[in-house]
PQR file with spaces between the fields and no chain letter, atoms N, CA, C, O and H, PARSE charges and radii, in Angstrom:
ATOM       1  N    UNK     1     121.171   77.785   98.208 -0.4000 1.5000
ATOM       2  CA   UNK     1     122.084   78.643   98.946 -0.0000 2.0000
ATOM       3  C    UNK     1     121.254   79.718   99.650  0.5500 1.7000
ATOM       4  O    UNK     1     120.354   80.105   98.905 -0.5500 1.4000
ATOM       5  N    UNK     2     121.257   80.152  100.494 -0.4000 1.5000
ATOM       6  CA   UNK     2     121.192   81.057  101.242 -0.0000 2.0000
ATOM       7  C    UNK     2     121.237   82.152  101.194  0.5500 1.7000
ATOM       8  O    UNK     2     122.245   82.490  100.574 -0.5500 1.4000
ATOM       9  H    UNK     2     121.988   79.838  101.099  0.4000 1.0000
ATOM      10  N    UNK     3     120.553   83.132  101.592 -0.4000 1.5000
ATOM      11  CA   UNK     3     120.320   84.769  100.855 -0.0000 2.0000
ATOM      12  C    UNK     3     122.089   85.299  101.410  0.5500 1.7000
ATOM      13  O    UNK     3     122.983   85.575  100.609 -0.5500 1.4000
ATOM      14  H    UNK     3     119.734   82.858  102.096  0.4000 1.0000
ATOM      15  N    UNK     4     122.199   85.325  102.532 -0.4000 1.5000
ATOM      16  CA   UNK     4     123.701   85.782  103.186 -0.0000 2.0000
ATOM      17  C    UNK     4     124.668   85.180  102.627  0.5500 1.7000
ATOM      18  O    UNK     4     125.497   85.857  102.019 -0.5500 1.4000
ATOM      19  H    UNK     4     121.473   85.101  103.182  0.4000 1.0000
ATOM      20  N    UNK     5     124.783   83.907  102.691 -0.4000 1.5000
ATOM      21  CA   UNK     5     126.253   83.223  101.272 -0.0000 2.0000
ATOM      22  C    UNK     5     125.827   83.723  100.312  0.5500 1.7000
ATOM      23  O    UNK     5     126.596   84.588   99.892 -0.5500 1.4000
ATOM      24  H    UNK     5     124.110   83.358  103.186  0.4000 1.0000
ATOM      25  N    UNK     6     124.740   83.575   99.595 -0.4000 1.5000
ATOM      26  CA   UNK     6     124.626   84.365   97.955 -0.0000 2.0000
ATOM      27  C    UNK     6     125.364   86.220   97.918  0.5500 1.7000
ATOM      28  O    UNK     6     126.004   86.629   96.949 -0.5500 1.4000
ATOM      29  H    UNK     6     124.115   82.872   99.935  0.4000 1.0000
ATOM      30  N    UNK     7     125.145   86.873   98.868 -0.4000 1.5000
ATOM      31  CA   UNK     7     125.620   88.229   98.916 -0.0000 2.0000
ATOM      32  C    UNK     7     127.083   88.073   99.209  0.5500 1.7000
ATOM      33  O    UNK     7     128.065   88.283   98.497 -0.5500 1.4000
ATOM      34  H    UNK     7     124.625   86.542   99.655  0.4000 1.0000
ATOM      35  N    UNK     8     126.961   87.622  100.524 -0.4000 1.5000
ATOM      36  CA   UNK     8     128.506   87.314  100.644 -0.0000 2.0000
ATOM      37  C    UNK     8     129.607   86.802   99.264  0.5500 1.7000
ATOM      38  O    UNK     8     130.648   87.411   99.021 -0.5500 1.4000
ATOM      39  H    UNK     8     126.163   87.451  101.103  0.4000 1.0000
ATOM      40  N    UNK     9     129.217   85.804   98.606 -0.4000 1.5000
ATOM      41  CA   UNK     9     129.760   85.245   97.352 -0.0000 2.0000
ATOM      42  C    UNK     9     130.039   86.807   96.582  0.5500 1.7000
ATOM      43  O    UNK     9     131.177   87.219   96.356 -0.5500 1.4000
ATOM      44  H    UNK     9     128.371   85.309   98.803  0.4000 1.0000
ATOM      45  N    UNK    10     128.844   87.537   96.252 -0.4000 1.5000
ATOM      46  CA   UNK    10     128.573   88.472   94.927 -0.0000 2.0000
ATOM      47  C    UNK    10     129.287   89.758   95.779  0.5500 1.7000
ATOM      48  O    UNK    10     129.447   90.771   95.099 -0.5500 1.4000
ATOM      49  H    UNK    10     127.920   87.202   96.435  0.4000 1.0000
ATOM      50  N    UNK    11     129.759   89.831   97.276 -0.4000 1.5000
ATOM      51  CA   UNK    11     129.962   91.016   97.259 -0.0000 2.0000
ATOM      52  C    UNK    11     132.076   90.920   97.204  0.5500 1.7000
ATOM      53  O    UNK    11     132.861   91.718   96.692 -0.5500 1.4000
ATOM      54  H    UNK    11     129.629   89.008   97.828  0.4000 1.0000
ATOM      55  N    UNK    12     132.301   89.858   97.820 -0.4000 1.5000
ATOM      56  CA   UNK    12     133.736   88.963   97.223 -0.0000 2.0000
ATOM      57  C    UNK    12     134.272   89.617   96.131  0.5500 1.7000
ATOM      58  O    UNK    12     135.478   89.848   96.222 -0.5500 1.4000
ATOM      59  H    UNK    12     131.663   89.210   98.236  0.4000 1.0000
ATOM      60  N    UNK    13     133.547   90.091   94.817 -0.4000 1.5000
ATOM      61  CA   UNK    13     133.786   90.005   93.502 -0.0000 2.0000
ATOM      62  C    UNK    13     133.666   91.661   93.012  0.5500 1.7000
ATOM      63  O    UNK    13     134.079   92.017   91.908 -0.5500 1.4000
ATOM      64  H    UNK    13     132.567   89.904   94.743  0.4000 1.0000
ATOM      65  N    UNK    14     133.084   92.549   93.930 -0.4000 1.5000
ATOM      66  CA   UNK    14     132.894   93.678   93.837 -0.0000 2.0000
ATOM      67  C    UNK    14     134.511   94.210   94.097  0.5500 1.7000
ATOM      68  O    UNK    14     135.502   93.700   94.619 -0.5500 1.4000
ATOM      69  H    UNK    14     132.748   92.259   94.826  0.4000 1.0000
ATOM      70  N    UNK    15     134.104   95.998   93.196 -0.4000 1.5000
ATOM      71  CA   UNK    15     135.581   96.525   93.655 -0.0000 2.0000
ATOM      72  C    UNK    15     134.808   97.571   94.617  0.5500 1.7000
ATOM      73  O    UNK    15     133.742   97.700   95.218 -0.5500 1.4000
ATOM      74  H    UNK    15     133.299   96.412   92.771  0.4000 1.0000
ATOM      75  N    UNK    16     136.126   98.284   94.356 -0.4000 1.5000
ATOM      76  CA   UNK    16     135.704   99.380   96.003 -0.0000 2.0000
ATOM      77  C    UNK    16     134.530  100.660   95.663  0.5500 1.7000
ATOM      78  O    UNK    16     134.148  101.539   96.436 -0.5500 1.4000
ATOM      79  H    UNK    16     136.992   98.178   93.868  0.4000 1.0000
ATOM      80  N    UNK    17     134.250  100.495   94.681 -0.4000 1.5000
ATOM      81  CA   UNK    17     133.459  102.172   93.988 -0.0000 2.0000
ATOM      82  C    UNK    17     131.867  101.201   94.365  0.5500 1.7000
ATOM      83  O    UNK    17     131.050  101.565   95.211 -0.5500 1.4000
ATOM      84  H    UNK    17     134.560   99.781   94.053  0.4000 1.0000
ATOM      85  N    UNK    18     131.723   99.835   93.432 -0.4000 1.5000
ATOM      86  CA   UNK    18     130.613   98.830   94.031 -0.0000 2.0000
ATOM      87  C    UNK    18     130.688   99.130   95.058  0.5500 1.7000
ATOM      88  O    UNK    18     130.079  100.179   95.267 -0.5500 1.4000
ATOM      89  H    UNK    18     132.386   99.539   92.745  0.4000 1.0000
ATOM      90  N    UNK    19     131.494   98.437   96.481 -0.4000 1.5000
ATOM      91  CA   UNK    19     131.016   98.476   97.185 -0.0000 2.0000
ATOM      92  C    UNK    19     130.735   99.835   98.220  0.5500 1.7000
ATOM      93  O    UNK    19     130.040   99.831   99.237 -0.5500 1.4000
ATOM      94  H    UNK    19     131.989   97.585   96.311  0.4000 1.0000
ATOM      95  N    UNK    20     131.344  100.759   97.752 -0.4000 1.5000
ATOM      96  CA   UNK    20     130.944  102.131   98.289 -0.0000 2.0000
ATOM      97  C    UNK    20     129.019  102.585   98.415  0.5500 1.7000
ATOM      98  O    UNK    20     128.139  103.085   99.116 -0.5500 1.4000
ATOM      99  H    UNK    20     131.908  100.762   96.926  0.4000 1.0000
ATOM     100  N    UNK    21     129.358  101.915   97.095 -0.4000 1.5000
ATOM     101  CA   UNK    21     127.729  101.878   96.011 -0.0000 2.0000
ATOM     102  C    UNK    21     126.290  101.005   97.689  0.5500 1.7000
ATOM     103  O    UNK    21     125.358  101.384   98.399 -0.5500 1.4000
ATOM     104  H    UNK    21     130.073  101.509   96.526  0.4000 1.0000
ATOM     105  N    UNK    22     127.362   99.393   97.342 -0.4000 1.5000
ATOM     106  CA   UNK    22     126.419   98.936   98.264 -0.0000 2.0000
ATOM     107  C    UNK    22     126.241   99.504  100.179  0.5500 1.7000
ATOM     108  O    UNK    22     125.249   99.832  100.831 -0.5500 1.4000
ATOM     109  H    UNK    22     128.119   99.085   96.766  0.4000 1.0000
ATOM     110  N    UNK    23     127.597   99.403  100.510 -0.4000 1.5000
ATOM     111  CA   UNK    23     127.132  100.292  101.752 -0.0000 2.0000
ATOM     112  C    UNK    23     126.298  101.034  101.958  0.5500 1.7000
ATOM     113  O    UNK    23     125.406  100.898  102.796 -0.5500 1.4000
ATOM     114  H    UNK    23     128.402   99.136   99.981  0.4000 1.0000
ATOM     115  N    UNK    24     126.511  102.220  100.991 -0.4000 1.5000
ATOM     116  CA   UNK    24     125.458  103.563  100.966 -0.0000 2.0000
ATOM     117  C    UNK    24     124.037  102.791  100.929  0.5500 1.7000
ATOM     118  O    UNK    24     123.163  103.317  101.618 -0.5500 1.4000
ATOM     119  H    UNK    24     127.236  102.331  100.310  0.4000 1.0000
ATOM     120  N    UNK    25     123.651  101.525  100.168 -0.4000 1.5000
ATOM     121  CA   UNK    25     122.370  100.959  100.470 -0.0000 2.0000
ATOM     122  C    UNK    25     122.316  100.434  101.429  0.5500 1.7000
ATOM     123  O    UNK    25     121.166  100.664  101.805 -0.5500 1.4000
ATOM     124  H    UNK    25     124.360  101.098   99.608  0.4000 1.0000
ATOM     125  N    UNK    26     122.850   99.758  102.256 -0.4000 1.5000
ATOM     126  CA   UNK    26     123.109   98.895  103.488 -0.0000 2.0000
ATOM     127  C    UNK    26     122.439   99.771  104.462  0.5500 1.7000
ATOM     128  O    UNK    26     121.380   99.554  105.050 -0.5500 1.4000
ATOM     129  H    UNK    26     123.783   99.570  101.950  0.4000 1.0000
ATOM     130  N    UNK    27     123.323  100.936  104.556 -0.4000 1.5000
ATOM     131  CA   UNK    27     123.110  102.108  105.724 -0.0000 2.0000
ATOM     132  C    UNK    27     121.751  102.411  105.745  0.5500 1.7000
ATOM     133  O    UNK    27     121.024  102.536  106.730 -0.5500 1.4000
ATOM     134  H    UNK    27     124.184  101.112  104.078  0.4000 1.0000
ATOM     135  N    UNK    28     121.375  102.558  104.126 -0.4000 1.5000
ATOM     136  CA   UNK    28     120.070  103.397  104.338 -0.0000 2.0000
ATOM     137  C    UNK    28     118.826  102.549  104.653  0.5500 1.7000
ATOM     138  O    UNK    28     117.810  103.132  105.033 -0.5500 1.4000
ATOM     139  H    UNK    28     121.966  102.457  103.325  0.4000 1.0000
ATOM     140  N    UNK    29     118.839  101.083  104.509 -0.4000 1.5000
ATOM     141  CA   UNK    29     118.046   99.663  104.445 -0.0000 2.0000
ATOM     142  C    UNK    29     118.170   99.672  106.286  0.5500 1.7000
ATOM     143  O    UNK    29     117.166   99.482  106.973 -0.5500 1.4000
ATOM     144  H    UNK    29     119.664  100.609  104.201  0.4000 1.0000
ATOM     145  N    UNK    30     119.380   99.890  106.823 -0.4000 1.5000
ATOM     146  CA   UNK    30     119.305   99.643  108.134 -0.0000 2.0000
ATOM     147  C    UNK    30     118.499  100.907  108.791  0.5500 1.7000
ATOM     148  O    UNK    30     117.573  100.670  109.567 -0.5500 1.4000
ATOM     149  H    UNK    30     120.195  100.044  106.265  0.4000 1.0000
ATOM     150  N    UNK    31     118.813  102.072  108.513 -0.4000 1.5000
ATOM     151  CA   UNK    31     117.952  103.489  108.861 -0.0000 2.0000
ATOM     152  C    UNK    31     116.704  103.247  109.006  0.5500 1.7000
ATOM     153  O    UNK    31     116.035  103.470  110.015 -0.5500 1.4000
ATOM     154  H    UNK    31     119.565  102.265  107.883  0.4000 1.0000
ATOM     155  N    UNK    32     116.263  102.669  107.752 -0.4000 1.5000
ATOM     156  CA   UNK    32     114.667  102.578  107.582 -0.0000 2.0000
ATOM     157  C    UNK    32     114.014  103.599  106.371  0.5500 1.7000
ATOM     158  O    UNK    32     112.892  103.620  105.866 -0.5500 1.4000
ATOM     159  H    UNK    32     116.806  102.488  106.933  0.4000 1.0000
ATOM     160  N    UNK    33     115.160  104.384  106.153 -0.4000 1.5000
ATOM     161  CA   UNK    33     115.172  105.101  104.814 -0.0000 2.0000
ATOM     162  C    UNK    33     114.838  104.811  103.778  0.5500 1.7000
ATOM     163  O    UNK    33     115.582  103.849  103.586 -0.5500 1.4000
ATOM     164  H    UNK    33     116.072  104.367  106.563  0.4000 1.0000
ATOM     165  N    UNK    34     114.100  104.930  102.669 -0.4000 1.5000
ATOM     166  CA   UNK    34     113.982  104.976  101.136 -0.0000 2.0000
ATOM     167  C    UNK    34     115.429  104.707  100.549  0.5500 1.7000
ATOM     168  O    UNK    34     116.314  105.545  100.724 -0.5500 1.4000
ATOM     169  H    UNK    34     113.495  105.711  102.824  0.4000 1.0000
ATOM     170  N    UNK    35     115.637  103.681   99.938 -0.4000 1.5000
ATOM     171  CA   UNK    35     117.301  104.013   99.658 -0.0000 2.0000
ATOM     172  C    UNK    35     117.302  104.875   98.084  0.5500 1.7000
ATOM     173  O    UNK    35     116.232  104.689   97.505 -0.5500 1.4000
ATOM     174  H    UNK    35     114.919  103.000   99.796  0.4000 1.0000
ATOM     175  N    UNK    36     117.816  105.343   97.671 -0.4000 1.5000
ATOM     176  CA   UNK    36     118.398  106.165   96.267 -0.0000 2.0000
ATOM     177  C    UNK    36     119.077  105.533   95.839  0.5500 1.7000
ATOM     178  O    UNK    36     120.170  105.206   96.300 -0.5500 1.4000
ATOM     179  H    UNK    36     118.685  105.494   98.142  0.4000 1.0000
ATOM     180  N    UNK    37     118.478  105.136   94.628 -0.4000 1.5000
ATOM     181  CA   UNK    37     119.848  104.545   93.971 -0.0000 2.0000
ATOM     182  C    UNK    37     120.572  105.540   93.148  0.5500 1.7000
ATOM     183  O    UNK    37     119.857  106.309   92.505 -0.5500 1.4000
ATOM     184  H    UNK    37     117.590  105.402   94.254  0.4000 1.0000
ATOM     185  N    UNK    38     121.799  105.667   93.051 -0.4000 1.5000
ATOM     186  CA   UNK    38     122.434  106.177   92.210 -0.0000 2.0000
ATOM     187  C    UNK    38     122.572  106.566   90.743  0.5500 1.7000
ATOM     188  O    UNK    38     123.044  107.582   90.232 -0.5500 1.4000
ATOM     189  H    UNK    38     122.379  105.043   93.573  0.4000 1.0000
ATOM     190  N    UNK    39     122.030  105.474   90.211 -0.4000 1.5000
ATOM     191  CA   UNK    39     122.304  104.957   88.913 -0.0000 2.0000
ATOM     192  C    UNK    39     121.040  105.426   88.193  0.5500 1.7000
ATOM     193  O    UNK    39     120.935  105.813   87.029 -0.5500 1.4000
ATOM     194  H    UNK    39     121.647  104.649   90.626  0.4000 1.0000
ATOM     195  N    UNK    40     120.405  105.346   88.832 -0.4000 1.5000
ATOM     196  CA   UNK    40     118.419  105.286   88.374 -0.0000 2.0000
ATOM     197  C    UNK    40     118.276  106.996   88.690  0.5500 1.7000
ATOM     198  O    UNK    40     117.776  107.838   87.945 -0.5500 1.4000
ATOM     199  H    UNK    40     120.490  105.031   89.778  0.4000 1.0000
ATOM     200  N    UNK    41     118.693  107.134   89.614 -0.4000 1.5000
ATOM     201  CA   UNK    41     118.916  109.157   89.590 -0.0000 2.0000
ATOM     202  C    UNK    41     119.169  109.909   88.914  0.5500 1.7000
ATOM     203  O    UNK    41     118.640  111.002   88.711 -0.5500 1.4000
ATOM     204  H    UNK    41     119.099  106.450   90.220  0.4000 1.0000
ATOM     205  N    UNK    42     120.748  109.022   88.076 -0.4000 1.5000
ATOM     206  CA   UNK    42     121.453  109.866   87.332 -0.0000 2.0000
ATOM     207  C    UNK    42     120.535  109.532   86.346  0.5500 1.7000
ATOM     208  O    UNK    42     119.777  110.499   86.276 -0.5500 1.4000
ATOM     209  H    UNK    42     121.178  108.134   88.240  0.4000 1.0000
ATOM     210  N    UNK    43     120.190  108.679   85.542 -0.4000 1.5000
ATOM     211  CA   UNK    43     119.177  108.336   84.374 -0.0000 2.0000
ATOM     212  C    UNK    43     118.193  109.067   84.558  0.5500 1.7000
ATOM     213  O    UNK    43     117.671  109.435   83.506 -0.5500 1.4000
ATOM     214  H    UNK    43     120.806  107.894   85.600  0.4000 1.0000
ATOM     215  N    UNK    44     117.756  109.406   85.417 -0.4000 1.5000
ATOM     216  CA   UNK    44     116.191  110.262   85.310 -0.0000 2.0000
ATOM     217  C    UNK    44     116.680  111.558   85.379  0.5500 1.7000
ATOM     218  O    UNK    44     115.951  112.382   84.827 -0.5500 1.4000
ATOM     219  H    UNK    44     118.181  109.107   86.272  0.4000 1.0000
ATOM     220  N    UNK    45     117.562  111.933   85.823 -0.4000 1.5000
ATOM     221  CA   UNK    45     117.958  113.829   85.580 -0.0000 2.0000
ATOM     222  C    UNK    45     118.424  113.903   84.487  0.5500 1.7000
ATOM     223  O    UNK    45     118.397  115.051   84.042 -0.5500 1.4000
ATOM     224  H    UNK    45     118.154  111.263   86.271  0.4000 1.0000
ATOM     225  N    UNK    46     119.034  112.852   83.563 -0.4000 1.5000
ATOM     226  CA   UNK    46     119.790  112.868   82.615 -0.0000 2.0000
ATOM     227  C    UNK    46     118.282  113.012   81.410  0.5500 1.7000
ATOM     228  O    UNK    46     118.177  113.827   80.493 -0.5500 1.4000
ATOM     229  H    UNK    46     119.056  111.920   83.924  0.4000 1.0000
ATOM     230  N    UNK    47     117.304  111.970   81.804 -0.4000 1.5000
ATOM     231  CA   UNK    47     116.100  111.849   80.722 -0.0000 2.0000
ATOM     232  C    UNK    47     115.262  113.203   81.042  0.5500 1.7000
ATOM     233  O    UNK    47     114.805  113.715   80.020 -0.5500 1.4000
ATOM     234  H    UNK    47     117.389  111.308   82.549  0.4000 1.0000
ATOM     235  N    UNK    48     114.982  113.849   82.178 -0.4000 1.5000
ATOM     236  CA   UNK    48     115.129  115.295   82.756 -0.0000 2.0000
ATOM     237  C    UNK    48     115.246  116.341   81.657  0.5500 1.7000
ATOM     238  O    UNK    48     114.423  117.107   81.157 -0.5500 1.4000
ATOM     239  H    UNK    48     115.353  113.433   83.008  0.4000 1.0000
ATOM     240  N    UNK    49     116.908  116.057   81.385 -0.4000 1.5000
ATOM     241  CA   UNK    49     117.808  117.316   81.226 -0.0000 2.0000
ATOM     242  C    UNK    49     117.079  117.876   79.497  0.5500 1.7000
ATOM     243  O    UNK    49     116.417  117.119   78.785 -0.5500 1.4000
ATOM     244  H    UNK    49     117.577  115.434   81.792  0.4000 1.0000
ATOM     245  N    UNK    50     117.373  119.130   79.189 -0.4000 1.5000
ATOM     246  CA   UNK    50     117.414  119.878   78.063 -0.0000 2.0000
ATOM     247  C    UNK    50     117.378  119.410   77.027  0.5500 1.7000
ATOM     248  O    UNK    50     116.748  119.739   76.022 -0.5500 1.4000
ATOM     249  H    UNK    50     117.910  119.745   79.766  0.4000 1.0000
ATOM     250  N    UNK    51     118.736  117.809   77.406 -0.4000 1.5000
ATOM     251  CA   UNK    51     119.544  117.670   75.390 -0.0000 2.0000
ATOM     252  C    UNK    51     118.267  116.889   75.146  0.5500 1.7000
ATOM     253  O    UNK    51     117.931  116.978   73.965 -0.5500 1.4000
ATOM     254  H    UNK    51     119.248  117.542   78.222  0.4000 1.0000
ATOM     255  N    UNK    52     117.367  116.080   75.955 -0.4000 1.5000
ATOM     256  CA   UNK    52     116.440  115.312   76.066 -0.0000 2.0000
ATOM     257  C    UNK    52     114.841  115.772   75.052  0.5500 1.7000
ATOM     258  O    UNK    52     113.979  114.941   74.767 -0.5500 1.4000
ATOM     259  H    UNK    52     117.640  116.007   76.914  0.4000 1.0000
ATOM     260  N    UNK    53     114.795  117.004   74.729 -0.4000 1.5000
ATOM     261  CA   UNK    53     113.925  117.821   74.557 -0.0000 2.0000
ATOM     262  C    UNK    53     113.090  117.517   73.037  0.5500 1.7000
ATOM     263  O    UNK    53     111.947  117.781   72.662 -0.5500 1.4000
ATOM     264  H    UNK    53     115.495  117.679   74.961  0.4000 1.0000
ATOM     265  N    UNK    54     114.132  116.909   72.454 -0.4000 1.5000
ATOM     266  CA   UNK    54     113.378  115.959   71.323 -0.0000 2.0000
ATOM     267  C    UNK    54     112.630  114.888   71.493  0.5500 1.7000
ATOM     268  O    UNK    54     111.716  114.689   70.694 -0.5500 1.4000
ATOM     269  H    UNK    54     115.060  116.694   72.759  0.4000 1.0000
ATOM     270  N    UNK    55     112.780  114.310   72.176 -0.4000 1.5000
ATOM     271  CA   UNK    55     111.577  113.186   73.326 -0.0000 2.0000
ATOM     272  C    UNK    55     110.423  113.739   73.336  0.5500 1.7000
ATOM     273  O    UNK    55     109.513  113.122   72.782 -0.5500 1.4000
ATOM     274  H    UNK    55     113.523  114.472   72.825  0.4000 1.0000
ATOM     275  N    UNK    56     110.160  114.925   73.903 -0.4000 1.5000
ATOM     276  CA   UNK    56     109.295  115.263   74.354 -0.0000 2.0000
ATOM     277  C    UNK    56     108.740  115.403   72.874  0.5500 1.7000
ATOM     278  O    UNK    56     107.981  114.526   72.461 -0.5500 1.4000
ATOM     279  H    UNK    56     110.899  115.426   74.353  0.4000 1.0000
ATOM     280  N    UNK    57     109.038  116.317   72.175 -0.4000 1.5000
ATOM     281  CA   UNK    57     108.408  116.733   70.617 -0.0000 2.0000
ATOM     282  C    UNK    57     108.136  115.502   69.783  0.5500 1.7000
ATOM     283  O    UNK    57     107.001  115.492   69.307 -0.5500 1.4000
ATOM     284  H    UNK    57     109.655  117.029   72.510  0.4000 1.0000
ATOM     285  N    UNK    58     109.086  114.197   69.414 -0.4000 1.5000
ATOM     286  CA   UNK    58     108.384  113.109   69.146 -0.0000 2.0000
ATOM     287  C    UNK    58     106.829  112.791   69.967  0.5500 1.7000
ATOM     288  O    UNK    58     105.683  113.097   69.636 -0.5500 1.4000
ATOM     289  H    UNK    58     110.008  114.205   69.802  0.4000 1.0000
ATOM     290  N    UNK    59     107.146  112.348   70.682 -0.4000 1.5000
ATOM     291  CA   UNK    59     106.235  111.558   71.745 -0.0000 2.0000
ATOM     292  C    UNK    59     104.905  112.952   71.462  0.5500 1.7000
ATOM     293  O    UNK    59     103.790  112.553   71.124 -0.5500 1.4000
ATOM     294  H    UNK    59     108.076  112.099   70.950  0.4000 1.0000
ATOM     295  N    UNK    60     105.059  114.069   71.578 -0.4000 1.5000
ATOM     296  CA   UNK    60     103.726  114.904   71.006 -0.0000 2.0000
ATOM     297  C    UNK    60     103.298  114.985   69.868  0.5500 1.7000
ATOM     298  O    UNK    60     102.158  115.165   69.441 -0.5500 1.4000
ATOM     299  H    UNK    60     105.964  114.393   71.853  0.4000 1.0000
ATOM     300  N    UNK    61     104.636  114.792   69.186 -0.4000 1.5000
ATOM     301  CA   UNK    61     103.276  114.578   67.529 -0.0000 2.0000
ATOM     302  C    UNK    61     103.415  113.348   66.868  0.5500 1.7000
ATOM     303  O    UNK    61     103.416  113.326   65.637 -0.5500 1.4000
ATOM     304  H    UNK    61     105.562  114.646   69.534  0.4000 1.0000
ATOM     305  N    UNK    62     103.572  111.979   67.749 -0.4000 1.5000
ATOM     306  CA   UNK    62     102.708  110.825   67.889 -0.0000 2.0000
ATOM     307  C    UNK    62     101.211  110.828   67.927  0.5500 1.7000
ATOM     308  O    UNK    62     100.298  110.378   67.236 -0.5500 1.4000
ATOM     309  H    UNK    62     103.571  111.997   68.749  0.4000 1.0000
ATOM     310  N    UNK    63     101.386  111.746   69.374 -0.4000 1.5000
ATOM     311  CA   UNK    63      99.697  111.725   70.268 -0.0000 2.0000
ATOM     312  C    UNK    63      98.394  112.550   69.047  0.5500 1.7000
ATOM     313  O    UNK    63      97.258  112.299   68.645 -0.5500 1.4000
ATOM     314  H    UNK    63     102.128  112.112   69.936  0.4000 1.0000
ATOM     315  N    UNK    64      99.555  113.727   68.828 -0.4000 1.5000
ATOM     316  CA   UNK    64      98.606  114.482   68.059 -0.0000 2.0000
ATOM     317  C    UNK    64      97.977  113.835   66.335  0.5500 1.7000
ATOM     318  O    UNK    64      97.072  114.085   65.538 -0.5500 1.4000
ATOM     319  H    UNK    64     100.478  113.931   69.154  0.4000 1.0000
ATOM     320  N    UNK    65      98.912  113.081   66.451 -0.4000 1.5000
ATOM     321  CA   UNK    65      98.768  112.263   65.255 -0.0000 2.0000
ATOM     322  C    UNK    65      97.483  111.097   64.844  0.5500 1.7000
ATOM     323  O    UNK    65      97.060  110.618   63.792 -0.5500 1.4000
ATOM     324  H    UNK    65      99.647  112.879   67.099  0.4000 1.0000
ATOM     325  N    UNK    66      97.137  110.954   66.351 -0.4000 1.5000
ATOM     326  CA   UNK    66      96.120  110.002   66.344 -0.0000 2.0000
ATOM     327  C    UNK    66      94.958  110.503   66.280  0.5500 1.7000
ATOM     328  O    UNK    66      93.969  109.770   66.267 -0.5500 1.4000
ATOM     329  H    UNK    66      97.481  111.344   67.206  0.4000 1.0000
């Protein structure tokens, strides 16, 4: 199958928040832009954020451990 029927098929099956999702990549793929993903943003401000802060203190007295 074909890269355009394969999307076409998978985008058929999407609801409207998906495809809000994919446009916003579409647009930015046609721009020439870096696209952002959404999802991978929120995960990294989220691994970022404050509550996260025990991460950091494991992962240092691993290192220091060695």
């Amino acid at each position: 199958m074909n890269i355009r029927k394969e999307l076409e098929c998978i985008i058929e099956q999407l609801n409207d928040e998906q495809l809000s999702i994919l446009l916003d990549l579409a647009v930015s793929l046609q721009s020439g832009k870096k696209p952002v993903y959404p999802i991978e943003s929120q995960a990294y401000q989220d691994w970022l954020s404050a509550e996260n802060d025990i991460y950091d203190k494991i992962f240092a007295d691993e290192l220091t451990a060695r």
